[in-house]
N, C-alpha and C positions, 0 to 999 in steps of 0.2 A: 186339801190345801196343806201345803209344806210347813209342818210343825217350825221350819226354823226359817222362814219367809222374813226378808228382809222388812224393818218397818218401812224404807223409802216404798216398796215397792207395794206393799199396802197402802199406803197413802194414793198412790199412784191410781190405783183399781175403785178406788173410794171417790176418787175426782173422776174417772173415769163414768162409774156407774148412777153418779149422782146426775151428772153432764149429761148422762144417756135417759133417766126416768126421768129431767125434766122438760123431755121432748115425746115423749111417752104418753099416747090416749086412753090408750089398753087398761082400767083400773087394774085389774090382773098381776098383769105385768107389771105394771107403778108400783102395785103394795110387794109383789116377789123381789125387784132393784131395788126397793127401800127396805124389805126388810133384811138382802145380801150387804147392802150399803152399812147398816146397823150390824149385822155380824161382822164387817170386816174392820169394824170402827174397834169393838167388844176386842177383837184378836190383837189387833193394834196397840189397843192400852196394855193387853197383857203382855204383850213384845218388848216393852217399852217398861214394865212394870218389872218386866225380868231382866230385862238388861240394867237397870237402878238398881237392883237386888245385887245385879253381879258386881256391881263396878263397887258398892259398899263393902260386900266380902271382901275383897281384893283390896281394897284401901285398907281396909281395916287388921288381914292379913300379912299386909308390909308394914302394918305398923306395929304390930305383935314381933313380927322379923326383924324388923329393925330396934325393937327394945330387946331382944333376946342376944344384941352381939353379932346378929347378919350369918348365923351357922348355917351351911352348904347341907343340902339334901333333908331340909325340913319343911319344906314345901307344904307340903298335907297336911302336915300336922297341923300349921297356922292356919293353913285352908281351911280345915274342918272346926278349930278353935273361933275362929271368924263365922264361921258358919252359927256353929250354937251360940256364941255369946249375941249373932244378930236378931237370929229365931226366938229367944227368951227374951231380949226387948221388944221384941216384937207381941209375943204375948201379954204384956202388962199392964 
């Protein structure tokens, strides 16, 4: 599966497969869709887990930027500044 898979489109394969195991007699088969159903849930959160991750660096980035006086070609710098001051609250 595509490490950078859209969340819609997991969501999609989840309504999908869920739709499909509960027409399913097969136990087999039921516990293989439910437990594909349950991994694509698991990838899901973490999509969605990283994308909340990114959109905090980036807020928190332009706002380092924009206390610094808006200077041109410092990009990274905030990016990586936002990075570790999220990673250390994070640890705490």
């Amino acid at each position: 599966m595509d490490q950078n898979e859209d969340p819609r489109e997991l969501e999609r394969k989840i309504e999908q497969a869920t739709r499909i195991a509960s027409r399913v007699t097969d136990q087999t088969t039921y516990q293989r869709l439910t437990a594909w159903v349950e991994e694509l849930r698991q990838k899901l959160r973490q999509r969605l887990a990283a994308r909340r991750t990114k959109e905090e660096i980036r807020a928190r980035a332009h706002e380092l930027w924009v206390q610094q006086g808006r200077p041109v070609g410092r990009d990274l710098e905030f990016w990586l500044q936002a990075e570790s001051e999220l990673r250390e609250r994070g640890s705490e």
